[in-house]
Backbone of each chain as ProteinMPNN parsed JSONL, in Angstrom:
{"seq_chain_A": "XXXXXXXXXXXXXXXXXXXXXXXXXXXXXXXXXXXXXXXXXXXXXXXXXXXXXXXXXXXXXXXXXXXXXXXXXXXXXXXXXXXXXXXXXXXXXXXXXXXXXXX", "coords_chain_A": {"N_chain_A": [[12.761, 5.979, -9.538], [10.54, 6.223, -7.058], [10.302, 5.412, -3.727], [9.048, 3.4, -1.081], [10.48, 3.262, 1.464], [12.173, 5.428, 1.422], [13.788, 8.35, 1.701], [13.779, 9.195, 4.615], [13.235, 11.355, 6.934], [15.874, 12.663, 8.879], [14.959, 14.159, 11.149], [12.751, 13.164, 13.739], [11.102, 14.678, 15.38], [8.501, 15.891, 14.967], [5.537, 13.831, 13.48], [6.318, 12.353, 10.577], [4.563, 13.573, 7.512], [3.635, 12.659, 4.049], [2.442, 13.103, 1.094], [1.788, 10.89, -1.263], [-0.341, 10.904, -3.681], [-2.836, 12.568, -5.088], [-6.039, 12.774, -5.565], [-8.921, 13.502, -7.469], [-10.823, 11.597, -5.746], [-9.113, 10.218, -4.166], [-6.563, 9.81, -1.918], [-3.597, 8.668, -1.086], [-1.076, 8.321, 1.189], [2.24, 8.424, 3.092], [3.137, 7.976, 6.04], [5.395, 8.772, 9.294], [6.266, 7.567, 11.876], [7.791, 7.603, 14.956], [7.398, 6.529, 17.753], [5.733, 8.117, 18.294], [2.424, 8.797, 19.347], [-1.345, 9.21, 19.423], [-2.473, 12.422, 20.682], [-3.639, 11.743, 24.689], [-6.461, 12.496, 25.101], [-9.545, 12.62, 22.992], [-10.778, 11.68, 20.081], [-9.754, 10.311, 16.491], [-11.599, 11.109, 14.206], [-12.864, 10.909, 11.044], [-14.525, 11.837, 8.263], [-14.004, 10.363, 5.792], [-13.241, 7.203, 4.726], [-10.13, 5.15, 5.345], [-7.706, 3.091, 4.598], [-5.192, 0.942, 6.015], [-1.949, -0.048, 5.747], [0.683, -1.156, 7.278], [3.558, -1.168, 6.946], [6.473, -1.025, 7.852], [7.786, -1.933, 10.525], [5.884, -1.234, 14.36], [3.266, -1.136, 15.906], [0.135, 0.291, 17.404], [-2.959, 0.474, 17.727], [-6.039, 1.743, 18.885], [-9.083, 1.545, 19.495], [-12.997, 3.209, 19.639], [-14.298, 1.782, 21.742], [-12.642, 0.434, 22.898], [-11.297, -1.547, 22.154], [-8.288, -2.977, 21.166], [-5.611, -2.972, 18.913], [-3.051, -4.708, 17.494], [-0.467, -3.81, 15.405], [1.656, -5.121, 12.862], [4.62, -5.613, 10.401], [3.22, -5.26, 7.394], [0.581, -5.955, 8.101], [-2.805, -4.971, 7.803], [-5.691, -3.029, 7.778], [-9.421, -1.851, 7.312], [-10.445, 1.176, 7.937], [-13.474, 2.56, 8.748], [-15.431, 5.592, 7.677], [-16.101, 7.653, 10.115], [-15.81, 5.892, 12.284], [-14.516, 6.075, 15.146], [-11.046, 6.209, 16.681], [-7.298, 6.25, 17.404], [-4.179, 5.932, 17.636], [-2.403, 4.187, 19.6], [0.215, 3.628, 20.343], [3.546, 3.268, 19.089], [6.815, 1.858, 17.625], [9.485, 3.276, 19.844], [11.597, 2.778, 18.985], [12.151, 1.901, 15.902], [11.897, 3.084, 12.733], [8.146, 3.777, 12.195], [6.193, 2.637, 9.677], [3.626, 3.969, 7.976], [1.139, 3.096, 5.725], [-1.263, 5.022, 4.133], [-4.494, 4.702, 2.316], [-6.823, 7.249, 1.774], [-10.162, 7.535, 1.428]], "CA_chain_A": [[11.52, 5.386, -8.98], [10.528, 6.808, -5.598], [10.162, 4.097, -2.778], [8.347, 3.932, 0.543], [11.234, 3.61, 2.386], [13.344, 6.447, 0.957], [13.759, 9.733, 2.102], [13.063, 9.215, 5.855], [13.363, 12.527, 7.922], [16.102, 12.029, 10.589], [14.211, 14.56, 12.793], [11.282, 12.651, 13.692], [10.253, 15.117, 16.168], [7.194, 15.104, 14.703], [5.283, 12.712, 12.468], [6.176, 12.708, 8.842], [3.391, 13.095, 6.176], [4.38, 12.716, 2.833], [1.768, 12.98, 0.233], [1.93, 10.306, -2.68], [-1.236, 10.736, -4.52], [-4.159, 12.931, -4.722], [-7.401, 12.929, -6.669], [-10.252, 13.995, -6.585], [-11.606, 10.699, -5.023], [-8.186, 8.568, -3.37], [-5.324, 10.354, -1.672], [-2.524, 8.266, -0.081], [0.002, 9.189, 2.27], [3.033, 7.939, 4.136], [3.094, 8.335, 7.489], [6.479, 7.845, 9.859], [6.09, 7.349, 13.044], [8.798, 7.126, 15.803], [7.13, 6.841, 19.5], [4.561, 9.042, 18.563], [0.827, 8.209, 19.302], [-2.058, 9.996, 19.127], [-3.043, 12.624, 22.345], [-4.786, 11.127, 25.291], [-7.908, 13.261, 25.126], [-9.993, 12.99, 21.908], [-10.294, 10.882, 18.671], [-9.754, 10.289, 15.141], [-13.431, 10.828, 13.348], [-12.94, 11.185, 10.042], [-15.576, 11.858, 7.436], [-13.596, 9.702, 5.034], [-12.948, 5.733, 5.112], [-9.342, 4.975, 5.514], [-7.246, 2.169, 4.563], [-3.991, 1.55, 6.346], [-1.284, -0.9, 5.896], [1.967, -0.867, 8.303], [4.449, -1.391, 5.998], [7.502, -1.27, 8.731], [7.875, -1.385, 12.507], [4.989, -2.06, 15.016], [2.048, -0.143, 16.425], [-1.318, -0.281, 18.219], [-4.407, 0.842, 17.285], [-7.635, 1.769, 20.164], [-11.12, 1.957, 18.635], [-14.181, 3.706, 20.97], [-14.693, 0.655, 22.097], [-11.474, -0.419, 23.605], [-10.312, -2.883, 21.222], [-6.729, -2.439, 20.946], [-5.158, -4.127, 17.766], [-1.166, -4.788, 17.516], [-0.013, -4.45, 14.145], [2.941, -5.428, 12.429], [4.823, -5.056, 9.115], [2.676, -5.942, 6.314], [-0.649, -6.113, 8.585], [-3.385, -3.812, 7.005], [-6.896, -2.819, 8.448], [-9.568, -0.708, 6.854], [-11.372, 1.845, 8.988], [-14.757, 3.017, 8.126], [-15.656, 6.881, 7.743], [-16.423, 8.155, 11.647], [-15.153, 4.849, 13.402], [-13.314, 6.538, 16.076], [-9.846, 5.79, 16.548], [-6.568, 6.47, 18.056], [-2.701, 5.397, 18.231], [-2.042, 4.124, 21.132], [1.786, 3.088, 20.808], [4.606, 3.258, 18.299], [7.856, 1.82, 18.433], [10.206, 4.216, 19.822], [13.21, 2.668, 18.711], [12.591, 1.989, 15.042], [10.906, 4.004, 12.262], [7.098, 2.974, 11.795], [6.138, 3.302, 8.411], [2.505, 3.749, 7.639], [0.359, 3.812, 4.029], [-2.646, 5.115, 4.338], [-5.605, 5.273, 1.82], [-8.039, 7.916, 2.1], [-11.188, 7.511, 0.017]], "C_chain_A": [[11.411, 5.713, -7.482], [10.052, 5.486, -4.647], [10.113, 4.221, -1.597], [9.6, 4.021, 1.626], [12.268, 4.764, 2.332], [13.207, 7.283, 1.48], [13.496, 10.007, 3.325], [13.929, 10.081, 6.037], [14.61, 11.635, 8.658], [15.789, 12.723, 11.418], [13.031, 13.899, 12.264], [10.634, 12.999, 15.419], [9.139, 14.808, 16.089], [6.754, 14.456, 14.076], [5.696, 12.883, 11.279], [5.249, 12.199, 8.154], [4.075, 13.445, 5.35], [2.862, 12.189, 1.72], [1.871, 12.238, -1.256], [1.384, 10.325, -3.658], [-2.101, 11.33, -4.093], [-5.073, 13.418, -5.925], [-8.206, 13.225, -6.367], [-11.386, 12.769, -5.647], [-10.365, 9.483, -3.98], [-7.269, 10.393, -2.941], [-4.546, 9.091, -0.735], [-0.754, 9.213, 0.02], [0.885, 8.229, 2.934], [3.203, 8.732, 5.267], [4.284, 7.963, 8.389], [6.668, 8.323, 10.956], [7.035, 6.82, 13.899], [8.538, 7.183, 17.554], [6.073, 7.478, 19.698], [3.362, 8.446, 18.602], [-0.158, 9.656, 19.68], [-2.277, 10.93, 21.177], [-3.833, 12.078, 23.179], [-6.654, 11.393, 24.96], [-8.312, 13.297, 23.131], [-9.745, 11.63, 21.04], [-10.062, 11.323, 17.432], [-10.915, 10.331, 14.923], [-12.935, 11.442, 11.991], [-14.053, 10.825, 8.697], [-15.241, 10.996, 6.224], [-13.23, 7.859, 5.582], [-11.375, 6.078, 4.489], [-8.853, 3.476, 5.707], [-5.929, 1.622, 4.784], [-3.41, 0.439, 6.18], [0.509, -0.697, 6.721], [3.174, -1.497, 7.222], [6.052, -1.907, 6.674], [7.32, -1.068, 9.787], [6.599, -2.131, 13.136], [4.439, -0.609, 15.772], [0.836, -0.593, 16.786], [-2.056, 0.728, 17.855], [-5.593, 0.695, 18.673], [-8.123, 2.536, 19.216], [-11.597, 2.239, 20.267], [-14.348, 2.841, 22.187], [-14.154, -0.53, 22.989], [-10.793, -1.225, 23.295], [-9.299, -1.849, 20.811], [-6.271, -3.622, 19.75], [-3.265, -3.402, 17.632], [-1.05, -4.989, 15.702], [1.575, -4.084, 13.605], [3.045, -5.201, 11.165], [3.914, -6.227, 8.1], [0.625, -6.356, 6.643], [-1.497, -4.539, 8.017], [-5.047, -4.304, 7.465], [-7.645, -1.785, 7.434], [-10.631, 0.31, 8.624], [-12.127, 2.607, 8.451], [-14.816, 4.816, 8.544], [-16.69, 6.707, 9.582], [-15.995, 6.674, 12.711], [-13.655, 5.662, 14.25], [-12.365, 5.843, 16.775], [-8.813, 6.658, 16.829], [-5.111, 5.776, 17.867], [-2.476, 5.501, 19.316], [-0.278, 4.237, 21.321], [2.033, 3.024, 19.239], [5.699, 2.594, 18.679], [8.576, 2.59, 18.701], [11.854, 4.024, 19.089], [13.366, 2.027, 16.943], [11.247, 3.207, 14.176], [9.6, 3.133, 11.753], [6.835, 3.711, 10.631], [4.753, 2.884, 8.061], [1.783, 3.991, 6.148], [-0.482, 3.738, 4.302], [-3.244, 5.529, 2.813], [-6.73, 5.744, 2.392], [-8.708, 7.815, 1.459], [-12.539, 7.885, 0.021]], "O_chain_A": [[12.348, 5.379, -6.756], [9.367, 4.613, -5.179], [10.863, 4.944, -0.94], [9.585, 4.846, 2.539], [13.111, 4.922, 3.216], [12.131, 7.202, 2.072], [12.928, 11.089, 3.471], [15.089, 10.012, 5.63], [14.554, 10.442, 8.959], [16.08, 12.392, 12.567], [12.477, 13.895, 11.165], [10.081, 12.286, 16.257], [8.575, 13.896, 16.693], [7.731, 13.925, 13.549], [5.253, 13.942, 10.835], [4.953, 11.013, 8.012], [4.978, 14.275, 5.462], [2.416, 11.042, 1.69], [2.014, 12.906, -2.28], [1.961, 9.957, -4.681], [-2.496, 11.092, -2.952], [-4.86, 14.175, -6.872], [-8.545, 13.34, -5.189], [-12.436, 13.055, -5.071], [-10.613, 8.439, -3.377], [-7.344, 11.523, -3.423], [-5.081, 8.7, 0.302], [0.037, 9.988, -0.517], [0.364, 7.201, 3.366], [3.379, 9.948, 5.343], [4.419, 6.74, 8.422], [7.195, 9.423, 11.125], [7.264, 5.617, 13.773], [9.269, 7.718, 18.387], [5.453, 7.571, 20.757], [3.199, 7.492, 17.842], [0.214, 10.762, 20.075], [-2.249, 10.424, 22.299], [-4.92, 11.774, 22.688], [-7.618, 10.67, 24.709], [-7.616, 13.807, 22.252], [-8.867, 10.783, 21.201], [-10.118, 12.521, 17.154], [-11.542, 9.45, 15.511], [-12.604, 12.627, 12.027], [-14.288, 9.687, 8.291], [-16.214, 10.818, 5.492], [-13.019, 7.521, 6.747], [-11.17, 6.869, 3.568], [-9.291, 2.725, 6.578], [-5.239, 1.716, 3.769], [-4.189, -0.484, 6.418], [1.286, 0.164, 6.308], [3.189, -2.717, 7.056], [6.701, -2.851, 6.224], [6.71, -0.071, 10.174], [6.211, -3.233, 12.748], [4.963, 0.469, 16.055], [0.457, -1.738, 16.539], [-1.609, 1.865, 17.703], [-5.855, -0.352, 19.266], [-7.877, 3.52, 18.519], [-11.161, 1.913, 21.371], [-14.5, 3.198, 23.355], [-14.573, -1.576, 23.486], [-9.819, -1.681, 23.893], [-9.294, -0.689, 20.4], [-6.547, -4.821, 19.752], [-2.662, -2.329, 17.663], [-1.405, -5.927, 14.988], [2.341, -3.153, 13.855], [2.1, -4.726, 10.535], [3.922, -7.458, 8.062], [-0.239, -6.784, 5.877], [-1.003, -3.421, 7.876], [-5.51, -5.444, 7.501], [-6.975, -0.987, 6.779], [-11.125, 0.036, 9.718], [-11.677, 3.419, 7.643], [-14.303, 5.239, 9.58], [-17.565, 5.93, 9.963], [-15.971, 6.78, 13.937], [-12.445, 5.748, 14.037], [-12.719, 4.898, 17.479], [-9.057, 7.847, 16.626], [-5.285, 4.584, 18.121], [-2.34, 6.507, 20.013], [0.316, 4.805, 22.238], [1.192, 2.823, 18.363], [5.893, 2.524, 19.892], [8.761, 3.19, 17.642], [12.791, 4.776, 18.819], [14.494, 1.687, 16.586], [10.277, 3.818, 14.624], [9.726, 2.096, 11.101], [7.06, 4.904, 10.428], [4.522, 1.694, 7.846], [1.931, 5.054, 5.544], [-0.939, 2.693, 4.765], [-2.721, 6.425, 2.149], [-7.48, 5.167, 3.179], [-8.222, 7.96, 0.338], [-13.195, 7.84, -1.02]]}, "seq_chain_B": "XXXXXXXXXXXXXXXXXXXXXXXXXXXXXXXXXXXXXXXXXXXXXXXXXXXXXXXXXXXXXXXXXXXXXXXXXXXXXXXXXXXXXXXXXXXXXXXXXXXXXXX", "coords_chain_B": {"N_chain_B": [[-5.677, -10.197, 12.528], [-5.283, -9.515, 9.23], [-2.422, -9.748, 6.984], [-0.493, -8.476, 4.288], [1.322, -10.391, 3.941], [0.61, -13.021, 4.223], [-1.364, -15.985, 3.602], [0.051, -16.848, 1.192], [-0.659, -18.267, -1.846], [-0.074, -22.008, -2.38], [-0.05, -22.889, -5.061], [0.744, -21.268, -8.124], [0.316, -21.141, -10.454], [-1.452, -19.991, -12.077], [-1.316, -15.773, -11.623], [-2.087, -14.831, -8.646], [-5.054, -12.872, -7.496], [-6.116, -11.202, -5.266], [-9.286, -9.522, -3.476], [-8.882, -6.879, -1.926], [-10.505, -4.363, -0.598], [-13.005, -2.853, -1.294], [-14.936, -0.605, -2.592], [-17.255, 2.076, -3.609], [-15.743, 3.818, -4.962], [-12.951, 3.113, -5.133], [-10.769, 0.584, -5.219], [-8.771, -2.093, -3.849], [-6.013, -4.05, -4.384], [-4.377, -7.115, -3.746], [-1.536, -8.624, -5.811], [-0.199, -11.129, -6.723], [2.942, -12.741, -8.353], [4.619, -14.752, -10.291], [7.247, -15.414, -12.091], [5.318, -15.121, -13.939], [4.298, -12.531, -16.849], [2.497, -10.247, -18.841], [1.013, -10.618, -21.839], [2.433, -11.201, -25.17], [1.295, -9.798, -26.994], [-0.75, -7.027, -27.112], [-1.951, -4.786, -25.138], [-2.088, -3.479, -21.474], [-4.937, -1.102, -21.089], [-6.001, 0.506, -19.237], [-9.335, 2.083, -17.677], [-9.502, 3.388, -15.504], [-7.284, 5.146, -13.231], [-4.505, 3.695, -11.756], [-2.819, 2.969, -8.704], [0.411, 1.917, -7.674], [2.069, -0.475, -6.038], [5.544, -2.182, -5.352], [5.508, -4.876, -3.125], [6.977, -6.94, -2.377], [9.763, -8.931, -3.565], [10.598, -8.756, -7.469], [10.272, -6.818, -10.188], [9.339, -5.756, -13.966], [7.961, -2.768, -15.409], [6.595, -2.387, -18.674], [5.843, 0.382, -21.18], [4.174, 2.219, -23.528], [5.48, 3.715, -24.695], [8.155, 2.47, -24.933], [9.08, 2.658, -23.119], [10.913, 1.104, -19.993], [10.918, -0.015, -16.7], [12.457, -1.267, -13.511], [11.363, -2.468, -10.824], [11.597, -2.639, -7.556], [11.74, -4.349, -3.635], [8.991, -1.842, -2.176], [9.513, 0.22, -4.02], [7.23, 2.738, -5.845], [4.538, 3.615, -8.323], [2.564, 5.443, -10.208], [-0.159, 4.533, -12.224], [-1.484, 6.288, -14.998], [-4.941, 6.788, -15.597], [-5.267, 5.256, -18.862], [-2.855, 5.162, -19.672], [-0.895, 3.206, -21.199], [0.003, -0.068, -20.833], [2.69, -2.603, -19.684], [3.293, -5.727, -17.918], [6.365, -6.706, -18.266], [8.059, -8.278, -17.19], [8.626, -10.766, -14.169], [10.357, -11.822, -11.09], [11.208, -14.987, -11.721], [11.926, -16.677, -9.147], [10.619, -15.656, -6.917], [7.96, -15.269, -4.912], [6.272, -12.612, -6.288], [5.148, -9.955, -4.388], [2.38, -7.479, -5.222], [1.124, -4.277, -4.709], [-2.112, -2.795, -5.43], [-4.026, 0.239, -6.218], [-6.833, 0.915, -7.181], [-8.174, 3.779, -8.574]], "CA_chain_B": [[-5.196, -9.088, 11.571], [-4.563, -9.801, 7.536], [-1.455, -9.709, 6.442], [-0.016, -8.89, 2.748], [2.427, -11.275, 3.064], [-0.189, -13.955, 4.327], [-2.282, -16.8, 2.432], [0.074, -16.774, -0.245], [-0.878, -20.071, -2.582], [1.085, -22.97, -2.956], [-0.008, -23.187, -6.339], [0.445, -20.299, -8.896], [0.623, -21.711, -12.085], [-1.88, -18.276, -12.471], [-0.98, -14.846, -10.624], [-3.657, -14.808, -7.435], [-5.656, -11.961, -7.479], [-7.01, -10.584, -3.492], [-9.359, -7.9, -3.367], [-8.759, -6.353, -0.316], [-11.421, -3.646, -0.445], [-13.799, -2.744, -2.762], [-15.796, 0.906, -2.552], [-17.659, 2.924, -5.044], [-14.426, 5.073, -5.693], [-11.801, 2.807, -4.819], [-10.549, -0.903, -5.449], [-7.334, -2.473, -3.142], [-5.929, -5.544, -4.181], [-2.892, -7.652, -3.968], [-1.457, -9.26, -6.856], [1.208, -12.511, -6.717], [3.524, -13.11, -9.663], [5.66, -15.639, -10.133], [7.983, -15.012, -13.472], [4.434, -14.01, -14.966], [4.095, -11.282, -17.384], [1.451, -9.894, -19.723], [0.934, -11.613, -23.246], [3.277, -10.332, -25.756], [0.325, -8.954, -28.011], [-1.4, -5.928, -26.788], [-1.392, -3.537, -23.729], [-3.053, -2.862, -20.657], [-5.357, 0.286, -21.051], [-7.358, 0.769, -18.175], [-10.226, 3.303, -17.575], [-9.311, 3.705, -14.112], [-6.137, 5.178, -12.493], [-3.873, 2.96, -10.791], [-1.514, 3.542, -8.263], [1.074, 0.349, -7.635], [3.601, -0.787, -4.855], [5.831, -3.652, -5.078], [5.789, -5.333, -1.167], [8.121, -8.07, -2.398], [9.974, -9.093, -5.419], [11.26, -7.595, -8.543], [9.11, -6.845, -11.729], [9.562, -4.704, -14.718], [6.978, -2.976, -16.414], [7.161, -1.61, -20.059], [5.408, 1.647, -21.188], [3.796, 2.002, -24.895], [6.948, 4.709, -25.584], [9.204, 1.499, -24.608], [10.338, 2.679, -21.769], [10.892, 0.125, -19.506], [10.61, 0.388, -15.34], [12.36, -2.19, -13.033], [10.361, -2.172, -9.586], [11.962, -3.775, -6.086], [10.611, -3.745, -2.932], [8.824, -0.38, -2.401], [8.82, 1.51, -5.189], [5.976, 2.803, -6.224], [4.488, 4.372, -9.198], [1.39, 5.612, -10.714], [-0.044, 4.91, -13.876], [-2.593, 7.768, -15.233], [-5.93, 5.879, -17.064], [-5.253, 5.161, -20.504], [-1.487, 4.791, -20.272], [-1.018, 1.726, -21.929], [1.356, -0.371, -20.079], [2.847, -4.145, -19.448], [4.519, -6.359, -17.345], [7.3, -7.421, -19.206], [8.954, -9.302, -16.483], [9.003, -10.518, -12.758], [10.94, -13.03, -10.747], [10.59, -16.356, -11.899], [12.498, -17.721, -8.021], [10.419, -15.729, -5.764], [6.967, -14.551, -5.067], [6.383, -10.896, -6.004], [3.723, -9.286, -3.94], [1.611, -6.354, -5.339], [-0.309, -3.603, -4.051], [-2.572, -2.17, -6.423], [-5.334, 0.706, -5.818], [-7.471, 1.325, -8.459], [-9.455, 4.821, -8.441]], "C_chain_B": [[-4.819, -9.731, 10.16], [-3.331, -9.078, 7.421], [-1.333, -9.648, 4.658], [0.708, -9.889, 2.652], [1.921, -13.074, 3.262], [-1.185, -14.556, 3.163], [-1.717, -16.508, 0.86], [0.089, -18.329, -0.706], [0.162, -20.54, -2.986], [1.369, -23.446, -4.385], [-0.251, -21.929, -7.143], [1.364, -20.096, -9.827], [-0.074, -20.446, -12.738], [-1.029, -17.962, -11.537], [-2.399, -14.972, -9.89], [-3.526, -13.267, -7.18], [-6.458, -12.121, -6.129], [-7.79, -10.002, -3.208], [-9.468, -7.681, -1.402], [-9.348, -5.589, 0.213], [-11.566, -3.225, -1.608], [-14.768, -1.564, -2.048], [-16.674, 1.759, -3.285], [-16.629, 3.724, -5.554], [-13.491, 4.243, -5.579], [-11.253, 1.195, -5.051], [-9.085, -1.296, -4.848], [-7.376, -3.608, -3.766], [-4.356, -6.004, -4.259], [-2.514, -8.991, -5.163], [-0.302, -9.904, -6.579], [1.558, -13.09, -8.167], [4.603, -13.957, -9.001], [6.553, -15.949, -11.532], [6.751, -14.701, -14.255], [4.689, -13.101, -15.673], [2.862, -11.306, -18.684], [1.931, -10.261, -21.084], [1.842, -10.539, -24.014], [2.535, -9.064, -26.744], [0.118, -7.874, -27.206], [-0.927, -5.397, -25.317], [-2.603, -3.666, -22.853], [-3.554, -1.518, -20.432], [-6.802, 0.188, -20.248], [-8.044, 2.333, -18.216], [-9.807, 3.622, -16.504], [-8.072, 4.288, -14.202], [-5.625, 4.133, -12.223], [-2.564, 3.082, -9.63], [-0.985, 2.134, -7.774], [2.145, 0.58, -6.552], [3.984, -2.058, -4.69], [6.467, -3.592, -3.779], [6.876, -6.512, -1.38], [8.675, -7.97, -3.653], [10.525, -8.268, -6.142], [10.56, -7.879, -9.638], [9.284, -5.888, -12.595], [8.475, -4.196, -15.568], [7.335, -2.234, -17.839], [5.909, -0.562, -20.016], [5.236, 1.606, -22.884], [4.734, 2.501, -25.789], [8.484, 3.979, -25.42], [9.913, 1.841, -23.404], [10.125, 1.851, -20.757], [11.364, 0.246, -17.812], [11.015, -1.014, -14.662], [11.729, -1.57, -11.421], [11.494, -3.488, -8.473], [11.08, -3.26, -4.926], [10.282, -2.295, -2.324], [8.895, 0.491, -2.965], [7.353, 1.126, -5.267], [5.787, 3.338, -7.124], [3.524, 4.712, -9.702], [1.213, 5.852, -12.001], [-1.428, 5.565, -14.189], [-4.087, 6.536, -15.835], [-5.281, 6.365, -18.38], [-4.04, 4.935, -21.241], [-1.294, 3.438, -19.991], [0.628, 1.044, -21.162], [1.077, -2.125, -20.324], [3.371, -4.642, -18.483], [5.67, -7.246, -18.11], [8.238, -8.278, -18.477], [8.532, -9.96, -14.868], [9.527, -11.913, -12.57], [10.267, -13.824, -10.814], [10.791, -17.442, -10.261], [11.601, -17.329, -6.939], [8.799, -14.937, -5.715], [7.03, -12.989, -4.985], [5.183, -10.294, -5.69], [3.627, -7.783, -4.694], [0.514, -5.376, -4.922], [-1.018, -2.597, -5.135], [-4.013, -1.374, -5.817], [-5.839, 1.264, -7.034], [-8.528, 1.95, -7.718], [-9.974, 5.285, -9.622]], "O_chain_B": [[-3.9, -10.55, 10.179], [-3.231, -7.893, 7.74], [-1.862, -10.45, 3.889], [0.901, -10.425, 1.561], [2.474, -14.056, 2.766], [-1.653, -13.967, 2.188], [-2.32, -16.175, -0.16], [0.633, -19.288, -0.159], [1.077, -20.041, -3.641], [2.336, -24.043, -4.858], [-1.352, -21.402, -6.982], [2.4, -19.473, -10.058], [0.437, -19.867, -13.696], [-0.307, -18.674, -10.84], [-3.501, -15.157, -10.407], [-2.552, -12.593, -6.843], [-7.291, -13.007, -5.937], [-7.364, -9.418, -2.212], [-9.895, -8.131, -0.339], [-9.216, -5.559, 1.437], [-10.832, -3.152, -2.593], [-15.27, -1.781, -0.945], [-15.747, 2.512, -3.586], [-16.762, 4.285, -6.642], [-12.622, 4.8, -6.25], [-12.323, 0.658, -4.765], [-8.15, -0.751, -5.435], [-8.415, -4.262, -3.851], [-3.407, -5.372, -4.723], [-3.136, -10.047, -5.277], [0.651, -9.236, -6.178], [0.802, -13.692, -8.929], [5.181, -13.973, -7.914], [6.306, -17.073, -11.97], [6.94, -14.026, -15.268], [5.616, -12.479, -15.155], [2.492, -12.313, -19.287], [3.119, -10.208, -21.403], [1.997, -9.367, -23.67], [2.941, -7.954, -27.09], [1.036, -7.75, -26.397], [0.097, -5.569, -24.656], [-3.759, -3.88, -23.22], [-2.901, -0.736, -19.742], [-7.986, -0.053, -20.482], [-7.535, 3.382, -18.611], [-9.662, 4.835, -16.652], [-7.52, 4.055, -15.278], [-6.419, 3.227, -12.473], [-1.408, 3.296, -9.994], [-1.797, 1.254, -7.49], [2.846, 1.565, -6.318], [3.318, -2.947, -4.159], [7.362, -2.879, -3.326], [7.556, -6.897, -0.429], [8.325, -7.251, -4.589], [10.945, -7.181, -5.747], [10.265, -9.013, -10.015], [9.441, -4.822, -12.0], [7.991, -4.952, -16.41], [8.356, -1.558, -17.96], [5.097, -0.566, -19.091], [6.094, 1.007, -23.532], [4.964, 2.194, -26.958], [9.579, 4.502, -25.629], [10.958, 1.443, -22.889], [8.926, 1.777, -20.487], [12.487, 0.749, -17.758], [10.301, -1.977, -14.941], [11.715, -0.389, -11.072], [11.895, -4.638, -8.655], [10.212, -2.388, -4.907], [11.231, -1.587, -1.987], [8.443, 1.586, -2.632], [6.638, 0.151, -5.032], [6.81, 3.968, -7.391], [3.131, 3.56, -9.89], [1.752, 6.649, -12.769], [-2.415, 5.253, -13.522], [-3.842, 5.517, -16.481], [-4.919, 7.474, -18.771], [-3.834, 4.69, -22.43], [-1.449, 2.753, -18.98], [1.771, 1.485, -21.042], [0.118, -2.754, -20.771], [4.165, -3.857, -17.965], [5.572, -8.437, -18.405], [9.107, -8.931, -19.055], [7.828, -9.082, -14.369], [9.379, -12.875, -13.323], [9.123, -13.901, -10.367], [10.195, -18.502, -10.067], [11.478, -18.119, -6.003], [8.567, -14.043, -6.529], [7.542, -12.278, -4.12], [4.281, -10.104, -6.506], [4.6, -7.032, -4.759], [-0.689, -5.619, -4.821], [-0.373, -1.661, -5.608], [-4.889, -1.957, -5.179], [-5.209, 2.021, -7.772], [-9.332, 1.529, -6.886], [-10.928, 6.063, -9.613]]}, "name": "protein", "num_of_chains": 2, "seq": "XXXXXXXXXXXXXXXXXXXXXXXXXXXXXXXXXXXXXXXXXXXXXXXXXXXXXXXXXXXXXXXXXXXXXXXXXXXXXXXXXXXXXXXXXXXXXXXXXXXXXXXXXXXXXXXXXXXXXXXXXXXXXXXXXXXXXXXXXXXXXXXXXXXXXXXXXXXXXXXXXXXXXXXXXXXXXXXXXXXXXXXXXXXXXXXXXXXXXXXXXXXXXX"}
């Protein structure tokens, strides 16, 4: 039985995606995040709505708009197709573990 | 921020059903068992997909070819439409959270 926490990279140079599911209408993904946040310059716009739940660790979230949201394990947000968006912060010192639905 | 592991009921004499988003393609929800399982008669044969993640707990499901699946936290597993499945078990001592996306 495969399980979200299994198989973590120990280089976490860069992010790990890990593809769990894809259809022609859902894909989710794990995401593992160690310090990393998104580049200053630019956003997330994605033509798809996205549904994320933090599964482990701790992270921040900036919308267009400046709202910054702190989330923790087990906290879960959706974000609407083109709501621009950003990682601000990761923790650096454990692994963040993200599930995202795309839909 | 919502939490999965928030507003779980003090009473669940049923399993409490969440939806957590609802889409034209997509359905989130979180499901709470508490030694629950599906009636001994018949099967669950959904039209939909489902893809499943237990966030707490331990639950077993059965499979129409008997094969039988215990789940802890974080596995995950996907069941196709039309494969006929059950829950044939979950802890009776502790709440078992579910994440269920139906596409």
């Amino acid at each position: 039985m495969p399980n979200i926490f299994g198989n973590i990279p120990n280089d976490l140079t860069n992010e790990a995606f890990s593809e769990l599911i894809k259809t022609d209408t859902v894909k989710i993904e794990r995401i593992i995040s160690k310090g990393h946040k998104s580049p200053e310059a630019g956003w997330y716009d994605q033509a798809q709505g996205e549904w994320l739940m933090l599964v482990q660790g701790s992270a921040k979230l900036v919308f267009e708009d400046q709202r910054e949201v702190e989330l923790q394990a087990g906290d879960y947000l959706n974000i609407p197709a083109h709501q621009k968006h950003k990682v601000s912060w990761t923790d650096p010192n454990v692994e963040t573990i993200w599930l995202a639905v795309h839909y």
